[in-house]
Every structure is written in structure tokens, then in C-alpha cells.
Biopython code that builds the backbone (N, CA, C, O; Angstrom):
import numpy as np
from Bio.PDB.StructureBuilder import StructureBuilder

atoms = [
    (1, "UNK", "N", (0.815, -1.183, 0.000)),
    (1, "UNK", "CA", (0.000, 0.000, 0.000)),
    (1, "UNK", "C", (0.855, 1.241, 0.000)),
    (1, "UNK", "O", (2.074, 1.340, 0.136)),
    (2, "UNK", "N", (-0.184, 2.283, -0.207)),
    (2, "UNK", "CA", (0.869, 3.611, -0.179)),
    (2, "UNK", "C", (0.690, 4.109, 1.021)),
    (2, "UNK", "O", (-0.165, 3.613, 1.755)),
    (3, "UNK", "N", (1.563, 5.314, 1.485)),
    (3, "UNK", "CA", (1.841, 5.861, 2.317)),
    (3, "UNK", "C", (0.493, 6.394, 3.565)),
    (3, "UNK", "O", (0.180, 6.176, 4.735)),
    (4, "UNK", "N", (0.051, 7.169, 2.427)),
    (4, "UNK", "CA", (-1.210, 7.510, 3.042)),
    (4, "UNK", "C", (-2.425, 6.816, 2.027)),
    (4, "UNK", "O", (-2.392, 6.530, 0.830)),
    (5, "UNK", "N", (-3.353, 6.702, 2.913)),
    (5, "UNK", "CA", (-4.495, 6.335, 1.761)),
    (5, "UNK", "C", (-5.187, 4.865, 2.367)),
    (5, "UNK", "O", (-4.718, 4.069, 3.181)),
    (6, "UNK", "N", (-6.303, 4.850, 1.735)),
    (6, "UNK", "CA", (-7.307, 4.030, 2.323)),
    (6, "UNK", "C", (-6.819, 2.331, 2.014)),
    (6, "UNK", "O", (-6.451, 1.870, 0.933)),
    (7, "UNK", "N", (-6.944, 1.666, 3.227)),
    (7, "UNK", "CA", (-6.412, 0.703, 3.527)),
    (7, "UNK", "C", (-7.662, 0.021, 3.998)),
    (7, "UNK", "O", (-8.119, 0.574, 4.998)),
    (8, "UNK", "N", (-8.436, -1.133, 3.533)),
    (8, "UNK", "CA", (-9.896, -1.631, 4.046)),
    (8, "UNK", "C", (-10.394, -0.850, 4.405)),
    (8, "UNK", "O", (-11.255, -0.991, 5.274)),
    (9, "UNK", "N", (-10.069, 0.326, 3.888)),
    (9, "UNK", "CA", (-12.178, 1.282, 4.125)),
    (9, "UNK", "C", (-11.595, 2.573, 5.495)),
    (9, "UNK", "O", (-12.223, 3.590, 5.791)),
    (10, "UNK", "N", (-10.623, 2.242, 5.952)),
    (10, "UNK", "CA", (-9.326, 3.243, 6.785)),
    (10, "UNK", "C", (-9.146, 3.803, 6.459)),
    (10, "UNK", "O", (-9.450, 3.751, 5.268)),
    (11, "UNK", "N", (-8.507, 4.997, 6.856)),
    (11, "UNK", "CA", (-7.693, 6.131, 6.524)),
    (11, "UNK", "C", (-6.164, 5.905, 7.371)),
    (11, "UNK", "O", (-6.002, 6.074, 8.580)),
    (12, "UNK", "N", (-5.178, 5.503, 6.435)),
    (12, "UNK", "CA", (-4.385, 5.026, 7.570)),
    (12, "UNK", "C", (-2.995, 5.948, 6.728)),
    (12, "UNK", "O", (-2.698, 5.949, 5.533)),
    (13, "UNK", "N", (-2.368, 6.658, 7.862)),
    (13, "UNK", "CA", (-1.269, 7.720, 7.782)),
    (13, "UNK", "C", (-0.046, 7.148, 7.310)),
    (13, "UNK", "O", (0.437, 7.432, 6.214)),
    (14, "UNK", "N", (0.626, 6.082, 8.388)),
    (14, "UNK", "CA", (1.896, 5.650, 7.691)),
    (14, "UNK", "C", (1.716, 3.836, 8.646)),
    (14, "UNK", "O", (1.121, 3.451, 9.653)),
    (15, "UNK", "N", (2.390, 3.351, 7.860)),
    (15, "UNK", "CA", (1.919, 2.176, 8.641)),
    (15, "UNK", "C", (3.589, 1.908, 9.573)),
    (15, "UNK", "O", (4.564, 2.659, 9.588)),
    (16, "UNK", "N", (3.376, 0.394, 10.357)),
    (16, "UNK", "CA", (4.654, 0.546, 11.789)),
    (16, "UNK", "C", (5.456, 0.783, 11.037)),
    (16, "UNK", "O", (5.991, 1.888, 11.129)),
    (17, "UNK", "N", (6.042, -0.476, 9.590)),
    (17, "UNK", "CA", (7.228, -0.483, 9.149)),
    (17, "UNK", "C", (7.635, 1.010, 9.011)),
    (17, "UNK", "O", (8.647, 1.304, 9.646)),
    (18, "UNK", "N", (6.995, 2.099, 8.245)),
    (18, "UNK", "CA", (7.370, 3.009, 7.685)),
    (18, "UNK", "C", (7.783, 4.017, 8.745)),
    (18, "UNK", "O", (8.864, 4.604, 8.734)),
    (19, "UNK", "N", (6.581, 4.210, 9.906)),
    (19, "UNK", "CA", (6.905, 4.414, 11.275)),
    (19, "UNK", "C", (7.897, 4.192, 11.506)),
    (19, "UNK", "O", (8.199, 5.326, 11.881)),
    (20, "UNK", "N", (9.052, 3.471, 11.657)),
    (20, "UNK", "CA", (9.802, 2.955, 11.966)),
    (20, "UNK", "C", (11.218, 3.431, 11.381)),
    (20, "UNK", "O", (12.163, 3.834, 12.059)),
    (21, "UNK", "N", (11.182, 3.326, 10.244)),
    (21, "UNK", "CA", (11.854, 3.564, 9.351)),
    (21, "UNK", "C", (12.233, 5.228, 9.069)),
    (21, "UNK", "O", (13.347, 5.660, 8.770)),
    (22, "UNK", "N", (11.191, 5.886, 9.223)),
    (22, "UNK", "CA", (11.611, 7.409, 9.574)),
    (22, "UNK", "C", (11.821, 7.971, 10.826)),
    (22, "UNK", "O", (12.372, 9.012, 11.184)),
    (23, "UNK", "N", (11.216, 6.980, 11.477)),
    (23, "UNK", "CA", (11.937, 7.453, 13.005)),
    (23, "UNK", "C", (13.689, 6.769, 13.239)),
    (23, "UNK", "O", (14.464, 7.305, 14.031)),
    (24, "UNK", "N", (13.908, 6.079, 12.771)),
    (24, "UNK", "CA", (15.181, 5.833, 12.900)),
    (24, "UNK", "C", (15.944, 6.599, 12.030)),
    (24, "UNK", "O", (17.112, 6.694, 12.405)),
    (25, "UNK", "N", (15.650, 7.252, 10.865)),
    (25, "UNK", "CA", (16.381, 8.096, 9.867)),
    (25, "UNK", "C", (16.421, 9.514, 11.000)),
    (25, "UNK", "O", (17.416, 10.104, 11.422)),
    (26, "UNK", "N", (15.306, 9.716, 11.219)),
    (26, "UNK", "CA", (15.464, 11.014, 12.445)),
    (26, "UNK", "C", (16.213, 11.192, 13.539)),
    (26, "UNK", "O", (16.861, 12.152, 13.957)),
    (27, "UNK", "N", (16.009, 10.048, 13.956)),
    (27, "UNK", "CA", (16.955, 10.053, 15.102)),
    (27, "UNK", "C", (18.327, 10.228, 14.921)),
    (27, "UNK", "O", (19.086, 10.863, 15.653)),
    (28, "UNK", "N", (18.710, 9.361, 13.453)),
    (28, "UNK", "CA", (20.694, 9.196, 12.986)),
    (28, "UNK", "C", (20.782, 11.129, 12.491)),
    (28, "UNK", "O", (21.900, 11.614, 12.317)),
    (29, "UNK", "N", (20.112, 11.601, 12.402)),
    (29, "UNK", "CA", (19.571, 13.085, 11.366)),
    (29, "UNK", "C", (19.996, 13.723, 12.758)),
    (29, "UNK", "O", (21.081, 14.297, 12.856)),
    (30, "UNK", "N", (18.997, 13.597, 13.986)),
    (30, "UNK", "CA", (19.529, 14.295, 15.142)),
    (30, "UNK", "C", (20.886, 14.306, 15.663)),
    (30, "UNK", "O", (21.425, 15.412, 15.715)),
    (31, "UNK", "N", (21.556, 13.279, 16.065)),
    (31, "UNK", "CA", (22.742, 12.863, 16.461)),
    (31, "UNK", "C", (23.679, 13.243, 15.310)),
    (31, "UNK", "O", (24.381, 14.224, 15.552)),
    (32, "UNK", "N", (23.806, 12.785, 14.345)),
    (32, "UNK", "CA", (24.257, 14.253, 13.291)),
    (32, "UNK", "C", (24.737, 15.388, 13.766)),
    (32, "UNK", "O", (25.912, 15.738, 13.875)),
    (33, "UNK", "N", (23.175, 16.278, 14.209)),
    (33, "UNK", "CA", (23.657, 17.461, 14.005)),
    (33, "UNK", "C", (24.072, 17.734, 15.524)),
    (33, "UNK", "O", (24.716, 18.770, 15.688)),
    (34, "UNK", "N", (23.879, 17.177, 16.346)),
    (34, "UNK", "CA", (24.506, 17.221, 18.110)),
    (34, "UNK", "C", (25.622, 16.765, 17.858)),
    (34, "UNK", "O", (26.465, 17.515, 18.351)),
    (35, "UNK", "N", (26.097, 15.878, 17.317)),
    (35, "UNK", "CA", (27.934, 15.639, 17.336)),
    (35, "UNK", "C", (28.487, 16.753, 16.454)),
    (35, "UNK", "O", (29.444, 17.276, 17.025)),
    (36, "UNK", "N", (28.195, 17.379, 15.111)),
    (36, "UNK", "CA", (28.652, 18.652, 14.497)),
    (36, "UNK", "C", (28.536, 19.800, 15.645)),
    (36, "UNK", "O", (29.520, 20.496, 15.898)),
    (37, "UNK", "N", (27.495, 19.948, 16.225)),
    (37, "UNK", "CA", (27.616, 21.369, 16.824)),
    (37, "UNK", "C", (28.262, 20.943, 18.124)),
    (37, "UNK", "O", (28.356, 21.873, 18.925)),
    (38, "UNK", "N", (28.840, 19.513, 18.641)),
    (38, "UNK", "CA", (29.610, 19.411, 19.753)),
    (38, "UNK", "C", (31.151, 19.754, 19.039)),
    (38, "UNK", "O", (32.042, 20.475, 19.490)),
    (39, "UNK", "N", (31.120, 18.963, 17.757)),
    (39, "UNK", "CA", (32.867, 19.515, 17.292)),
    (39, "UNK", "C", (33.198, 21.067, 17.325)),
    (39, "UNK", "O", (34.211, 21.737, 17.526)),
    (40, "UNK", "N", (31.787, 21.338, 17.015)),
    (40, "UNK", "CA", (32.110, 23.264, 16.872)),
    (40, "UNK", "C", (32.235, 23.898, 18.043)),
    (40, "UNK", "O", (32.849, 24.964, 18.065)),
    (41, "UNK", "N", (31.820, 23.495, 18.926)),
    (41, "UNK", "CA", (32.110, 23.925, 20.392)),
    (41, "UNK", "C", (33.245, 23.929, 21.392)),
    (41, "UNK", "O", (33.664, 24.652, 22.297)),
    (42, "UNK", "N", (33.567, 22.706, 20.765)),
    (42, "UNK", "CA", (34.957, 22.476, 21.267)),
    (42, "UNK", "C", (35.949, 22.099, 20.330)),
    (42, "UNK", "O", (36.805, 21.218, 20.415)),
    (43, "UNK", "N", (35.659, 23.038, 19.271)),
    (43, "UNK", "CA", (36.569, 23.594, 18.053)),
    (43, "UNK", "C", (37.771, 22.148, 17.621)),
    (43, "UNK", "O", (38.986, 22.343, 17.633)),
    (44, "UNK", "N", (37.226, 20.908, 17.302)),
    (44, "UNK", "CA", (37.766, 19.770, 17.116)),
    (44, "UNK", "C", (37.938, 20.173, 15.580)),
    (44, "UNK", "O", (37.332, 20.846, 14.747)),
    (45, "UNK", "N", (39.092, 19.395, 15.658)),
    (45, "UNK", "CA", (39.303, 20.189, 13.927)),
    (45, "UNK", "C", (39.476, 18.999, 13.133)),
    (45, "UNK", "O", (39.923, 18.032, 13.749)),
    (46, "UNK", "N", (39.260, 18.866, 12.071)),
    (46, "UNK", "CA", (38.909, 17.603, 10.746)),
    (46, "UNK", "C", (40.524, 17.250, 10.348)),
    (46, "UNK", "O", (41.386, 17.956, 9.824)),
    (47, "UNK", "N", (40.555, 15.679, 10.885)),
    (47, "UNK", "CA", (41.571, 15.390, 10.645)),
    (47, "UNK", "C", (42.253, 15.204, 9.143)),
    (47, "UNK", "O", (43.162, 14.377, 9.221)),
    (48, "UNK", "N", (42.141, 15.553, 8.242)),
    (48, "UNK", "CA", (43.278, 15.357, 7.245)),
    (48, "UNK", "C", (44.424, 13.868, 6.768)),
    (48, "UNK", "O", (45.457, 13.450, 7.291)),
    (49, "UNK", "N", (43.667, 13.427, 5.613)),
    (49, "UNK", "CA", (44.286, 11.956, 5.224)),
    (49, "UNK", "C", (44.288, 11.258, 5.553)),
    (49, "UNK", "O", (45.254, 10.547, 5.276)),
    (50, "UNK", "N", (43.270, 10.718, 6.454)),
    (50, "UNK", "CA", (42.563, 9.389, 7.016)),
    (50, "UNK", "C", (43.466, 8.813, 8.386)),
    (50, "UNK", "O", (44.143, 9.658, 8.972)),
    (51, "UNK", "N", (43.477, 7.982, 8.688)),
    (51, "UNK", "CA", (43.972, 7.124, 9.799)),
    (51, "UNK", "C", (44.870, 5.945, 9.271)),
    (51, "UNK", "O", (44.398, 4.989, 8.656)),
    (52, "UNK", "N", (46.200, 6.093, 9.561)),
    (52, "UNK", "CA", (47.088, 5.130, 9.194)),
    (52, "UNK", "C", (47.386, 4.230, 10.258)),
    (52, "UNK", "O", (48.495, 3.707, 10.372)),
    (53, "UNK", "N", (46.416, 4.025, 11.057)),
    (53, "UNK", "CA", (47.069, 2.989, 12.053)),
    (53, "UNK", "C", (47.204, 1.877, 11.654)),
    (53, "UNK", "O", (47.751, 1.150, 12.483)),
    (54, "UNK", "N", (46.990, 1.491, 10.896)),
    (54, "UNK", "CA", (46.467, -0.200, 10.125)),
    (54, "UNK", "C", (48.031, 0.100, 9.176)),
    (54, "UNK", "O", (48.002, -0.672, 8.217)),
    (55, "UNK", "N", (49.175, 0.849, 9.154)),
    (55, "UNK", "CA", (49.436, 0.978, 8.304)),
    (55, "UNK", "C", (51.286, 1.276, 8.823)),
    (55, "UNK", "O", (52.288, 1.739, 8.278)),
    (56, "UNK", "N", (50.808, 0.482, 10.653)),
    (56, "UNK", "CA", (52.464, 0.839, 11.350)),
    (56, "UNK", "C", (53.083, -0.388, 10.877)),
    (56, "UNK", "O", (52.482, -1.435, 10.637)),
    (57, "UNK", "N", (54.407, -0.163, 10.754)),
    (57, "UNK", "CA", (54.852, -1.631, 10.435)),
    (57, "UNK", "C", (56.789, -1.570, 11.595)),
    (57, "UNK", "O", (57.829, -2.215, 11.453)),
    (58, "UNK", "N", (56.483, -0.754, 12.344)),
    (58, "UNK", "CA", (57.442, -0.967, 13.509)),
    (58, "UNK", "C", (56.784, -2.337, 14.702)),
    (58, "UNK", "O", (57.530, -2.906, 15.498)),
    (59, "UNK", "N", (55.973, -2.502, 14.632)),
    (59, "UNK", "CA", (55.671, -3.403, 15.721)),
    (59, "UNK", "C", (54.681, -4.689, 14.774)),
    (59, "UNK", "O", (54.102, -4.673, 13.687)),
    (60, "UNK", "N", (54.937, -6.037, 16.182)),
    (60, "UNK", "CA", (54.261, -6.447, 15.752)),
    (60, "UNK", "C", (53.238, -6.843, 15.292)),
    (60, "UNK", "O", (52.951, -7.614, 14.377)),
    (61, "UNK", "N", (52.243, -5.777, 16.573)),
    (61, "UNK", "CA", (50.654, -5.852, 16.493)),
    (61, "UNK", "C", (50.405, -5.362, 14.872)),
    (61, "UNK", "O", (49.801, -5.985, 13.998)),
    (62, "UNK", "N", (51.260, -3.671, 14.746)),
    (62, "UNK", "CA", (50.640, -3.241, 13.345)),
    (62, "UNK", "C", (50.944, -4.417, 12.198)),
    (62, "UNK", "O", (50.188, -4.710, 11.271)),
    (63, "UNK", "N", (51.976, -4.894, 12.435)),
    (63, "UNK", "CA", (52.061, -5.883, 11.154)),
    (63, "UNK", "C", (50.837, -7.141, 10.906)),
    (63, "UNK", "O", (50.329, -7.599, 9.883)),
    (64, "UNK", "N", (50.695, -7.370, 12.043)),
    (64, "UNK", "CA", (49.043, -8.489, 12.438)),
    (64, "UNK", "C", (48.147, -7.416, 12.104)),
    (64, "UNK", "O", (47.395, -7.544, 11.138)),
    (65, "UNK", "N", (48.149, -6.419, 12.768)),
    (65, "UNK", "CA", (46.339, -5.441, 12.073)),
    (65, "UNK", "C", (46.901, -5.284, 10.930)),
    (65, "UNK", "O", (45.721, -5.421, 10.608)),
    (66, "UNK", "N", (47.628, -5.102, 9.759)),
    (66, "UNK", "CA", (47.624, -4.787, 8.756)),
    (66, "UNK", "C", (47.093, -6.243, 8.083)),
    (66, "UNK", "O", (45.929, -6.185, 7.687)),
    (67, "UNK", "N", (47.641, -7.286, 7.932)),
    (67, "UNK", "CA", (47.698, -8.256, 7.897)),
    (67, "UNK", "C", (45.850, -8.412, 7.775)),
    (67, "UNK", "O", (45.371, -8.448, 6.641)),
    (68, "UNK", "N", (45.005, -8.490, 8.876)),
    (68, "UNK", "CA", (43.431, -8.292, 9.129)),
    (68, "UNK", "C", (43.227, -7.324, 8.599)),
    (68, "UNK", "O", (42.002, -7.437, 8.616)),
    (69, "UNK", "N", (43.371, -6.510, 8.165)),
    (69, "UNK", "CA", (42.905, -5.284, 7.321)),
    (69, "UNK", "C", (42.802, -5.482, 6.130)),
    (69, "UNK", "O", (41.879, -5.021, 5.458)),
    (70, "UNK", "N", (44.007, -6.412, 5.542)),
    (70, "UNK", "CA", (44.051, -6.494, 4.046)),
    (70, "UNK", "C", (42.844, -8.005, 3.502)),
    (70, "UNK", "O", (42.204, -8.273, 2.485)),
    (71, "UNK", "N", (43.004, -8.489, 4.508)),
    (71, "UNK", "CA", (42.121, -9.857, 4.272)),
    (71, "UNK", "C", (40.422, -9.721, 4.758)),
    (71, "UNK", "O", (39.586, -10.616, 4.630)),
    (72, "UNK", "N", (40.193, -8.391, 5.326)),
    (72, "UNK", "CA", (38.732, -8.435, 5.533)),
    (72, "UNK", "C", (38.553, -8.152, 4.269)),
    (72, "UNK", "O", (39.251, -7.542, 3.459)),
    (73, "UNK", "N", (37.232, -8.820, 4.176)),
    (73, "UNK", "CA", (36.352, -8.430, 2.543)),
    (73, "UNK", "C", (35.701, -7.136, 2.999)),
    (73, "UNK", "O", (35.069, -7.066, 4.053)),
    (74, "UNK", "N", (35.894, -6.004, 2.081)),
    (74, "UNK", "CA", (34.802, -4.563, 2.169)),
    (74, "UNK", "C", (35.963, -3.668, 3.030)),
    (74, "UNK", "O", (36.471, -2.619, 2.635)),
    (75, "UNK", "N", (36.239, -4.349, 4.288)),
    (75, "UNK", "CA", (36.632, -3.211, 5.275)),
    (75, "UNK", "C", (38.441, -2.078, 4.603)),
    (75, "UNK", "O", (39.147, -1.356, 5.307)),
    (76, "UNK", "N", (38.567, -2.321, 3.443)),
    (76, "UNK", "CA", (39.830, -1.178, 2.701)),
    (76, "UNK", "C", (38.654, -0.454, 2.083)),
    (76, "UNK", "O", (38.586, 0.646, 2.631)),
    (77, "UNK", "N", (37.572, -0.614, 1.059)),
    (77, "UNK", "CA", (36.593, 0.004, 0.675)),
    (77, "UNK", "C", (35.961, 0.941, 1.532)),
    (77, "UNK", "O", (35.873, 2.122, 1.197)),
    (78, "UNK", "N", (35.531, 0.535, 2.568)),
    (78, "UNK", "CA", (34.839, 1.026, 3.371)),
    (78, "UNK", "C", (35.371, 2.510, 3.990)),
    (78, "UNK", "O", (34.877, 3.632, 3.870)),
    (79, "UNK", "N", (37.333, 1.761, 5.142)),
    (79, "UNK", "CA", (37.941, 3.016, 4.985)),
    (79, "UNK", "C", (38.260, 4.177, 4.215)),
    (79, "UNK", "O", (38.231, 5.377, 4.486)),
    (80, "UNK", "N", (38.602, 3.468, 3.087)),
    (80, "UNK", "CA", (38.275, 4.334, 2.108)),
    (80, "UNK", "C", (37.457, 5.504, 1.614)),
    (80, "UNK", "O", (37.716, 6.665, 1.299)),
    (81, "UNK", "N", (36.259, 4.676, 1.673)),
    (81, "UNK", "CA", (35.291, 5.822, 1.405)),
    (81, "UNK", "C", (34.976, 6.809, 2.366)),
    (81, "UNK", "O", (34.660, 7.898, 1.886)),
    (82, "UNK", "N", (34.978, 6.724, 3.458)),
    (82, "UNK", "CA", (35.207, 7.107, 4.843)),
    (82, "UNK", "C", (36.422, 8.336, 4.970)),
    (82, "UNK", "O", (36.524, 9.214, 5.827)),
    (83, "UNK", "N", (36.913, 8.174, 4.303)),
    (83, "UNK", "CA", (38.693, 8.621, 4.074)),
    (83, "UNK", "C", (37.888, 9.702, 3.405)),
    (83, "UNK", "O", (37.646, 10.764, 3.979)),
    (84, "UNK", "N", (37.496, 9.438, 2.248)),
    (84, "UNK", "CA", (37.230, 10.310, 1.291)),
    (84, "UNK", "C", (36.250, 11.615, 0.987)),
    (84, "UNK", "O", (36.260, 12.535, 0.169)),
    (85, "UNK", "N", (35.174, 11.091, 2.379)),
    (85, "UNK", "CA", (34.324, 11.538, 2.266)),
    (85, "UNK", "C", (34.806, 12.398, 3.835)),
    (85, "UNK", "O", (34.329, 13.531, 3.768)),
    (86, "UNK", "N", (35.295, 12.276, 4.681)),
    (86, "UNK", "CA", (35.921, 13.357, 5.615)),
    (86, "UNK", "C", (37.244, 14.214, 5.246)),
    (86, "UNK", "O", (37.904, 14.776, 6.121)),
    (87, "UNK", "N", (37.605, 14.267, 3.728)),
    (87, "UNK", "CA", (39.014, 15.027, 3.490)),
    (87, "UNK", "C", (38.622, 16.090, 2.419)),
    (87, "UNK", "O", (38.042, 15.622, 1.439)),
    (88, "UNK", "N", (38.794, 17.181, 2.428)),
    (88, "UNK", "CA", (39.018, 18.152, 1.594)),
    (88, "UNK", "C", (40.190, 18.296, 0.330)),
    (88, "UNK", "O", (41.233, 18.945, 0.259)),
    (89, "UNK", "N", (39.393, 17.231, -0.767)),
    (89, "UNK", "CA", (40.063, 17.043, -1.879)),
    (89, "UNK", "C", (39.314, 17.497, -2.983)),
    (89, "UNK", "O", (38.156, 17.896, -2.854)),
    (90, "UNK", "N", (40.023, 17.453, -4.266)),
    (90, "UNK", "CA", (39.506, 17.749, -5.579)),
    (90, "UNK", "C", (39.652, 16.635, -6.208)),
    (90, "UNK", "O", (39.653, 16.800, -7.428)),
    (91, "UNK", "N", (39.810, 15.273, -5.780)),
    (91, "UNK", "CA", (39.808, 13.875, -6.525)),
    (91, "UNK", "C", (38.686, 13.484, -6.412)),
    (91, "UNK", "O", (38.153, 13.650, -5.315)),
    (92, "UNK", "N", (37.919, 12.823, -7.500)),
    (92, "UNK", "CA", (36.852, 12.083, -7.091)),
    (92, "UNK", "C", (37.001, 10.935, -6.355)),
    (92, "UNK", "O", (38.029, 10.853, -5.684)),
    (93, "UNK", "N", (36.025, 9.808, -6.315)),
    (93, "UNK", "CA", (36.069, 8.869, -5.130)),
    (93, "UNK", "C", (36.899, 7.369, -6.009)),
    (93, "UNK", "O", (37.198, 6.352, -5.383)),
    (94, "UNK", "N", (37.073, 7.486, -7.039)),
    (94, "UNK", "CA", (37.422, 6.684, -7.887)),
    (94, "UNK", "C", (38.868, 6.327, -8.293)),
    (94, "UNK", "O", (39.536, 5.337, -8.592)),
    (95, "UNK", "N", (39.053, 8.282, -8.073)),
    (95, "UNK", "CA", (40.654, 8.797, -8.519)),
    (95, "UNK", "C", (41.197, 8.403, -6.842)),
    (95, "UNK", "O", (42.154, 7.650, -6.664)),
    (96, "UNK", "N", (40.563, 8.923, -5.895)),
    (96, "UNK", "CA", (40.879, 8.691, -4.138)),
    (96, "UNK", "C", (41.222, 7.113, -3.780)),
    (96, "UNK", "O", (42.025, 6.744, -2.923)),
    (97, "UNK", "N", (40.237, 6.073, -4.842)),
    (97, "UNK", "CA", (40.390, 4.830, -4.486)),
    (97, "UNK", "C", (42.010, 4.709, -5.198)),
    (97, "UNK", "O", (42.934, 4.722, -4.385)),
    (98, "UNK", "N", (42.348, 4.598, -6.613)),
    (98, "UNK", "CA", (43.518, 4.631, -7.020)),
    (98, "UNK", "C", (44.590, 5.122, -6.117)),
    (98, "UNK", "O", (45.717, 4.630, -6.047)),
    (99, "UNK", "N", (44.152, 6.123, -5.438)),
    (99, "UNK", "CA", (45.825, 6.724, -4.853)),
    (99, "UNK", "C", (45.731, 5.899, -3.605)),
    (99, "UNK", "O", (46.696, 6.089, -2.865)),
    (100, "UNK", "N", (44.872, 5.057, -3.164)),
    (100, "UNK", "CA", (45.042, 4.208, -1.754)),
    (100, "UNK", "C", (45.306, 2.665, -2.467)),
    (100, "UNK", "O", (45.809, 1.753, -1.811)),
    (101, "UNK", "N", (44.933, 2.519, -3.771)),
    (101, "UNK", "CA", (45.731, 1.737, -3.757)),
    (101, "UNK", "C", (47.585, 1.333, -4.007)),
    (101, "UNK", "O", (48.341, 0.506, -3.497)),
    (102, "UNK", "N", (47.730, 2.315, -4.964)),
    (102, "UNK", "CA", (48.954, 2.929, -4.860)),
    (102, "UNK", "C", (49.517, 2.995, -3.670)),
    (102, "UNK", "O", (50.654, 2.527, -3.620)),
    (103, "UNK", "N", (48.949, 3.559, -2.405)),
    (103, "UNK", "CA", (49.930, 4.035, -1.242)),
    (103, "UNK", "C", (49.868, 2.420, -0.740)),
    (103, "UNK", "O", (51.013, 1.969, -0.708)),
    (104, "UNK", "N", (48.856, 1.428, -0.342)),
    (104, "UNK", "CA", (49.512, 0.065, -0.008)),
    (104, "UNK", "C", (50.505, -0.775, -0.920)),
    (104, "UNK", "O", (51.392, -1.555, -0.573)),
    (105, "UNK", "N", (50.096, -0.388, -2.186)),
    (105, "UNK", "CA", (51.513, -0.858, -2.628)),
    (105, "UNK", "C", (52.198, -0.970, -2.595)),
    (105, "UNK", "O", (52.890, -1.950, -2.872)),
    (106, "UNK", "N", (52.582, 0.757, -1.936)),
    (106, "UNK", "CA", (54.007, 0.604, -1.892)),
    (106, "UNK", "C", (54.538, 0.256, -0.285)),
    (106, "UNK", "O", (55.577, -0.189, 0.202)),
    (107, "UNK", "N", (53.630, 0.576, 0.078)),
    (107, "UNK", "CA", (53.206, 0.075, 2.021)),
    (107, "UNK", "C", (53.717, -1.254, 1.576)),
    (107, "UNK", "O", (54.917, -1.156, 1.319)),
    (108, "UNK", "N", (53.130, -2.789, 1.338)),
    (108, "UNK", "CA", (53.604, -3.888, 1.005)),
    (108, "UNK", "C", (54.826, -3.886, 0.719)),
    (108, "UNK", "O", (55.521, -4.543, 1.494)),
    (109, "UNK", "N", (55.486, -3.249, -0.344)),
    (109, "UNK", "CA", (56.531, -3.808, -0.668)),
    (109, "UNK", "C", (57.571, -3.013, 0.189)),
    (109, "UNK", "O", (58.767, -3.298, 0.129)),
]
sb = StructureBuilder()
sb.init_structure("model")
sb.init_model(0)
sb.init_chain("A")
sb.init_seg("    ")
for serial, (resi, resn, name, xyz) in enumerate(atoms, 1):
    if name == "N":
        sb.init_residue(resn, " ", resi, " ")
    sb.init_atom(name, np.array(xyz, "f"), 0.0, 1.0, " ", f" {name:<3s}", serial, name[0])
structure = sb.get_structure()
């Protein structure tokens, strides 16, 4: 059925699923904008070129998390996009994926 509109002879507004479904979009929508106006408050500033911890190779843990990093399925994509979408660049997300793969490359070897 649709959104609004007569449902057996009802007038029925939104049904649970949909209920549901915009109340949880609202809520991630709120918390949003309470963690932005908490960074602005306490003037947290946007870190720049992602997080290389996955990417120490003095110890042995980083060499094991790198190691799990490269073998999860999705989770380099994921950082990635993540990466890409918190950095102030003029690459698209495509050209951004290329230069991360490039930088483990040469990370590996």
C-alpha cells in the first residue's frame, strides 16, 4: 500500500514499518547534528588523510592489524570511502580509491 491512503475502508497515515523507518532516519539526522555542533564547540578540527594505524609496520601488532585489514572483505573500501568523504580534496572517489591503492603498494613492498 501507499503511504497515506485508504487501507480496508481506513484512513491510515503511515503504517509501523514506515513508522519505523523514519523514526530511525530522524533520530541518525539528530545525532548528526549534536555531534557537528559538539565539534564546533569544542573547536575539534577535521583530521586530514585518514587514519594510518592499520598501516604501522614498527611493531608487531601493526604488522598483524595490517595483515586483518588487508584480508577483511569490504573493510579497505569502506575506509576508504570514509577517508574520502571526511578530506578536503579535488579527486573524485574513484581517482581517491587509485591513490590508496597505490599508497599500499608501496606500504607492502
Amino acid at each position: 500500500g501507499s503511504a497515506s491512503g485508504l487501507a480496508g475502508g481506513r484512513f491510515r497515515l503511515w503504517s509501523a514499518n514506515e513508522n519505523l523507518t523514519s523514526s530511525l532516519f530522524y533520530t541518525l539526522a539528530l545525532l548528526y547534528i549534536a555531534f557537528t555542533s559538539l565539534q564546533l564547540k569544542y573547536d575539534v578540527h577535521v583530521m586530514r588523510g585518514g587514519v594510518r594505524c592499520s598501516h604501522d609496520t614498527g611493531s608487531f601488532w601493526g604488522r598483524l592489524l595490517m595483515k586483518v585489514y588487508s584480508n577483511a572483505p569490504f573493510l579497505h573500501e569502506l575506509r576508504v570511502v570514509t577517508d574520502w568523504s571526511t578530506t578536503t580534496t579535488s579527486l573524485n572517489l574513484f581517482m581517491w580509491m587509485k591513490l590508496e591503492d597505490a599508497y599500499n603498494a608501496l606500504f607492502i613492498t
